[in-house]
C-alpha positions as CSV (number, residue, x, y, z in Angstrom):
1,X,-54.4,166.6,143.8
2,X,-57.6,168.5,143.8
3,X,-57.9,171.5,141.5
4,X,-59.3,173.4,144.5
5,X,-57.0,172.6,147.2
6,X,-54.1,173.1,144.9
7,X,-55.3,176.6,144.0
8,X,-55.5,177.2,148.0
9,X,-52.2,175.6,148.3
10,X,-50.2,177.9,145.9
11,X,-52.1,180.7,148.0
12,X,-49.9,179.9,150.9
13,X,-46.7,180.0,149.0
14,X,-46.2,183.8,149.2
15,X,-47.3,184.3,152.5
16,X,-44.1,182.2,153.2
17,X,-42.2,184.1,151.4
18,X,-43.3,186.8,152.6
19,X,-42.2,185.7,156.0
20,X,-38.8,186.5,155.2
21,X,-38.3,189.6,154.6
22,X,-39.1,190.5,158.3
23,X,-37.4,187.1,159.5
24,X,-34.2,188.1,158.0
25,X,-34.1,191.6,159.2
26,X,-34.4,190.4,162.7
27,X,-31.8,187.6,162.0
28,X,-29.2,190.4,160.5
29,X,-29.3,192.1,164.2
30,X,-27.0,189.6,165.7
31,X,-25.9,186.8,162.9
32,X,-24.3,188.1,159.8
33,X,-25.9,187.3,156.4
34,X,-23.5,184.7,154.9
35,X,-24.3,182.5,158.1
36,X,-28.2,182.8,157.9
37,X,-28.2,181.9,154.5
38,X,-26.1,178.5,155.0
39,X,-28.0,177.5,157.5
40,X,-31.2,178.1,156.0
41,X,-29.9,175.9,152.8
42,X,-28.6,173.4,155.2
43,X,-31.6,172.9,157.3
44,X,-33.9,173.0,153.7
45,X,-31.5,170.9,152.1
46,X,-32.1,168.1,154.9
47,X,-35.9,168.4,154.7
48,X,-36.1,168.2,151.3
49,X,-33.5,165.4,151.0
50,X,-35.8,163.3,154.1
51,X,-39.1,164.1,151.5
52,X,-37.7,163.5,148.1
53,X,-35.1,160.7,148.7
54,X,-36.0,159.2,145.9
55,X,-35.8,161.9,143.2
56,X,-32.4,163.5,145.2
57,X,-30.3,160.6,145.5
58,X,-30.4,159.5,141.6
59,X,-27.7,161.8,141.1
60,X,-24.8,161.9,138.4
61,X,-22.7,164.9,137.2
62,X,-24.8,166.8,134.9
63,X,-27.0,167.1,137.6
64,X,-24.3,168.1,140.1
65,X,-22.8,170.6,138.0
66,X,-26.0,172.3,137.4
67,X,-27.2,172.4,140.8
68,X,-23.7,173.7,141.8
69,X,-23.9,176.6,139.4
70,X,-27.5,177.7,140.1
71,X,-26.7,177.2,144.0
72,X,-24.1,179.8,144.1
73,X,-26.3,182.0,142.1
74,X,-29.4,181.4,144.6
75,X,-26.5,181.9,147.7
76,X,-25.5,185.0,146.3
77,X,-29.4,186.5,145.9
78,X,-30.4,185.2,149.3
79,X,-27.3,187.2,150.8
80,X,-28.4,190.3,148.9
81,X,-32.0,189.7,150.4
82,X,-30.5,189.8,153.9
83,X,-28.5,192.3,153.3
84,X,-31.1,194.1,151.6
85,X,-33.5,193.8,154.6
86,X,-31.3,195.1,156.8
87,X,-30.6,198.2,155.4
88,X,-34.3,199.1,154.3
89,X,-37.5,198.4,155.9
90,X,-38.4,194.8,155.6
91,X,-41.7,195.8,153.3
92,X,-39.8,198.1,151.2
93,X,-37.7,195.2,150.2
94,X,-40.3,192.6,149.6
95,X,-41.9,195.2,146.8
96,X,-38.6,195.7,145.5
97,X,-37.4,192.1,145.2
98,X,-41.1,191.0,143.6
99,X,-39.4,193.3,140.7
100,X,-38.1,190.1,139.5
101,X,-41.2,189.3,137.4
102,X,-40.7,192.2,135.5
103,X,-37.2,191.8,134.7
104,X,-37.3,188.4,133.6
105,X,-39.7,189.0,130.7
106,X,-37.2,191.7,129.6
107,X,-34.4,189.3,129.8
108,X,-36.0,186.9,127.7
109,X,-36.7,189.5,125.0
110,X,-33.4,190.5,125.0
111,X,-31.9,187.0,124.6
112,X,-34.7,185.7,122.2
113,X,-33.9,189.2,120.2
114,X,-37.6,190.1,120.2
115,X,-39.8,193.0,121.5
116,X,-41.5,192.5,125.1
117,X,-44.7,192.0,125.3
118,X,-46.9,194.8,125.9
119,X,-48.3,194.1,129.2
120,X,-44.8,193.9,129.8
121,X,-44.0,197.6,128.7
122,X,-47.0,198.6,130.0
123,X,-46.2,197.1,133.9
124,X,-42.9,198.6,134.1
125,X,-43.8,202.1,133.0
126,X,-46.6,201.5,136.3
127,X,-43.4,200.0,138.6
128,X,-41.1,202.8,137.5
129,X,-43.4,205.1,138.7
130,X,-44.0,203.0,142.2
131,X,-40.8,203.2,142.9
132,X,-40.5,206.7,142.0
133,X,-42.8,207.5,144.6
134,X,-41.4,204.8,147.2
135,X,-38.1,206.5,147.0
136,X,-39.7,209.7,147.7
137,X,-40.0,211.4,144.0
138,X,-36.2,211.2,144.4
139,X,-34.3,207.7,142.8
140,X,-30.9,209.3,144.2
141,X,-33.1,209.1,147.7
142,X,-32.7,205.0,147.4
143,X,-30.7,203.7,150.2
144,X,-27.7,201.3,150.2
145,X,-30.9,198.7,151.6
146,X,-33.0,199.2,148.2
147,X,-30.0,199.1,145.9
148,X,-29.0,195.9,147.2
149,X,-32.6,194.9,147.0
150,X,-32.4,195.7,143.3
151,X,-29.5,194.0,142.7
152,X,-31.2,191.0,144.6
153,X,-33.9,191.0,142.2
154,X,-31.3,190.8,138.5
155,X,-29.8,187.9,140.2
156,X,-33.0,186.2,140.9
157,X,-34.3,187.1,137.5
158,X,-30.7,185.2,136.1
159,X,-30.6,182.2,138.7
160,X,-34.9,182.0,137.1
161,X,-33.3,182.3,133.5
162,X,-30.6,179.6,133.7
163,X,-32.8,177.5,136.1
164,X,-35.4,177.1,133.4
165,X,-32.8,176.0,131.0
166,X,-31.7,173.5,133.8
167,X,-34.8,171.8,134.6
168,X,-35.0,170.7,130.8
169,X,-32.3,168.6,130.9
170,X,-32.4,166.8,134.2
171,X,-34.2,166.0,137.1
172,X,-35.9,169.2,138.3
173,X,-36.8,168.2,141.6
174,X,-33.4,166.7,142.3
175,X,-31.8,169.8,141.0
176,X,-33.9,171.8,143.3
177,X,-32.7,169.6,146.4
178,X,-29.2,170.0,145.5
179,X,-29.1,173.5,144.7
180,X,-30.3,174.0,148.5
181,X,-27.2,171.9,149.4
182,X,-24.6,173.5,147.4
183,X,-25.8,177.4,148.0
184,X,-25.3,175.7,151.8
185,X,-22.2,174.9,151.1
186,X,-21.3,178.1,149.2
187,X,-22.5,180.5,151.9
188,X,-20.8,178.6,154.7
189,X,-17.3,178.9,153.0
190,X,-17.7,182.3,152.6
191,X,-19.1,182.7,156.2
192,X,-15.7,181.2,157.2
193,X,-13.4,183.4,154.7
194,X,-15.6,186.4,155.2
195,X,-16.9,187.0,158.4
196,X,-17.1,184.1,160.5
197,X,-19.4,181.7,160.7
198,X,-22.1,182.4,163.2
199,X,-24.4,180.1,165.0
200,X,-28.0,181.3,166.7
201,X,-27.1,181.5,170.6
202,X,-30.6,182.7,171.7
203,X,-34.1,181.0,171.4
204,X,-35.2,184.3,168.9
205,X,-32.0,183.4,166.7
206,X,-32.8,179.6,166.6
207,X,-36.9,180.4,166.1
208,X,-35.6,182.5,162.8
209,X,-33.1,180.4,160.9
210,X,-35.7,177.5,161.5
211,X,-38.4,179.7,160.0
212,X,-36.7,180.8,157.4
213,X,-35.3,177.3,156.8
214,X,-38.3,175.4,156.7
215,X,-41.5,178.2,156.3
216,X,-39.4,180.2,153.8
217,X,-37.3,177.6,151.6
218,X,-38.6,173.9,152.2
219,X,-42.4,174.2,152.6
220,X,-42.1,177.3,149.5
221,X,-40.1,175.0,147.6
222,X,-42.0,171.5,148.1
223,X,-45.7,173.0,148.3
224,X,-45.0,175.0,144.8
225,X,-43.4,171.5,142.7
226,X,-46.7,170.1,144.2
227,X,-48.9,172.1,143.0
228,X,-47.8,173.9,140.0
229,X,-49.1,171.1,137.6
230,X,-52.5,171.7,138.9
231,X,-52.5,175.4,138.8
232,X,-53.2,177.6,135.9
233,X,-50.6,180.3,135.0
234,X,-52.7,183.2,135.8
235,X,-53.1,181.8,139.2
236,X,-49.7,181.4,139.9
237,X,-48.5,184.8,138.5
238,X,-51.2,186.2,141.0
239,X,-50.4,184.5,144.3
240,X,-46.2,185.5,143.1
241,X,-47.9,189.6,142.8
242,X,-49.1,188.9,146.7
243,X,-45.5,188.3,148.0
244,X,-45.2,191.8,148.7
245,X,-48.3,192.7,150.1
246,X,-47.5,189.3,152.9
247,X,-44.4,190.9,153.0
248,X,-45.8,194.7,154.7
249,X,-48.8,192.7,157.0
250,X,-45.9,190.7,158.6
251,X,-43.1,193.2,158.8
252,X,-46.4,195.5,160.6
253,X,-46.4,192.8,162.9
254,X,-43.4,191.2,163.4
255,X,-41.1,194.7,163.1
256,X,-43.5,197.3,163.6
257,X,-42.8,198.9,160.0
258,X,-45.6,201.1,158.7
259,X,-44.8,202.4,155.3
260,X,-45.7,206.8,154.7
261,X,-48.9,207.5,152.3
262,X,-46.7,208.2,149.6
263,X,-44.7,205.3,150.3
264,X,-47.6,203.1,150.5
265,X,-49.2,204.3,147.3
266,X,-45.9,204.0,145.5
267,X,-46.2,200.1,146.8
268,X,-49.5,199.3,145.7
269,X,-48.0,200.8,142.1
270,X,-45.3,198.5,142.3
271,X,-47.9,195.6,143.4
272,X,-50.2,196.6,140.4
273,X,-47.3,197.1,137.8
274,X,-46.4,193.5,138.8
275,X,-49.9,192.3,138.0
276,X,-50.6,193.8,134.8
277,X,-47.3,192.4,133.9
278,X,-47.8,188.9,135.3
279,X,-51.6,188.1,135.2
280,X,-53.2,186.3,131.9
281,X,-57.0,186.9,131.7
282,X,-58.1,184.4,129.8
283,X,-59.5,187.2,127.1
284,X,-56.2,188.2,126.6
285,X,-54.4,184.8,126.3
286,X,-53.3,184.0,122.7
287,X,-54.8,180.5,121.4
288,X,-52.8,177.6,122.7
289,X,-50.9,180.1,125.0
290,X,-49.9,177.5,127.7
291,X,-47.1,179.6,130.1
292,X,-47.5,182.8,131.0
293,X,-44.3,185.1,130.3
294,X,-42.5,186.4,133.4
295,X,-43.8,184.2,135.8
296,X,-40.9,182.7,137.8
297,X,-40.7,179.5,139.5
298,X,-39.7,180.5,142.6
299,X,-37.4,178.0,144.6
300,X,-35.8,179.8,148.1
């Protein structure tokens, strides 16, 4: 693939994410979350299986234990996320979910038993303060919506964590495919224990689990496995920093949210704190520094 049209390409990725956020908040009005989430694995899982046949079907039970594992972890974060979004404003959640990238690096440290970097450090103290101010100077001020939102993003930093160790030992494009099928599969049994499982009655309902199903998780998931061997690593933590930011143009559009000044500022905090924690420049990239720490590879 060209260089230049991959770059471009990996542009596109957040925006879809970004989608979401505003997607799900409308989909939580009338469909509860464990039901939006298995169908948008469902309907992924069947796009991706059509596309990548030949990778999914070579299948064996290291790989189905592994993609069963990091599928109920991926279930469990995308029912935070639209639980998350439907308890806070759909822009508030897209800043706190792209917390992830932070976390992650943390996580590492911990388990590798070594300090974090200092872009790390310095990123978080930027984010802490972000979401000082997007809580309104006040982190007892949080809502149920921006807890959950946090907790979404520790279980996306762990399903990142484990994933990485997964795709070193088998097929990670077939372990992508099938973790969409089993965090289907997950979510629908606890739609039916929980809840009840819910289908979209209305042409608004059907227009968002399709969205979300094929904009959101399949086109996300196969454009970034394209691209990513093309891409350098400071381009890809970049275009994961603009998740948020896609996040607040759409739910302006799609849900009428406009964050407060103080709100807002404590968002492009969070968006910069992200950045400085993500972003390599190339001056400040160790020789022979392939990967860049913390930046996820992001597959729902």
């Amino acid at each position: 693939m060209d260089r230049k049209k991959a770059i471009a390409l990996s542009f596109s990725v957040p925006v879809a994410w970004g989608f979401s956020y505003p997607l799900m908040k409308i989909g939580m009005d009338s469909m509860n979350a464990t039901s939006i989430v298995a169908l948008r694995c469902i309907i992924a899982f069947a796009a991706c299986l059509v596309l990548f046949h030949k990778h999914a079907l070579r299948i064996n039970r290291d790989l189905m234990v592994r993609a069963a594992i990091i599928g109920a972890i991926m279930a469990t974060e995308l029912t935070c996320m639209c639980l998350g979004s439907s308890l806070t404003s759909a822009s508030t959640a897209g800043f706190l979910q792209s917390l992830t990238v932070v976390i992650v690096p943390f996580a590492n440290a911990a388990l590798l038993r070594r300090a974090p970097e200092r872009k790390v450090l310095i990123g978080t103290a930027i984010v802490t303060c972000g979401m000082l101010l997007l809580s309104g100077a006040d982190f007892t001020s949080l809502n149920p919506g921006a807890i959950i939102m946090l907790l979404s993003a520790f279980i996306y930093a762990s399903h990142i964590i484990v994933a990485k160790r997964f795709v070193e030992e088998v097929d990670p494009l077939a372990l992508g495919v099938w973790q969409l099928g089993f965090g289907g599969l997950f979510s629908g049994i606890a739609a039916c224990t929980f809840g009840g499982f819910t289908l979209p009655s209305t042409p608004n309902e059907i227009v968002v689990v399709v969205a979300l199903a094929l904009i959101c998780s399949a086109y996300g998931f196969i454009t970034q496995t394209l691209v990513q061997p093309h891409v350098p690593a400071e381009t890809t933590g970049f275009a994961f920093s603009l998740e948020p930011v896609c996040s607040a143009v759409f739910s302006f559009f799609l849900v009428g949210e406009v964050l407060s000044p103080i709100a807002f500022f404590g968002a492009a905090l969070i968006l910069t704190g992200v950045m400085v924690a993500t972003v390599e420049l190339p001056r400040l990239r160790s020789q022979g520094h392939a990967h860049m720490a913390g930046a996820p590879e992001r597959v729902s």
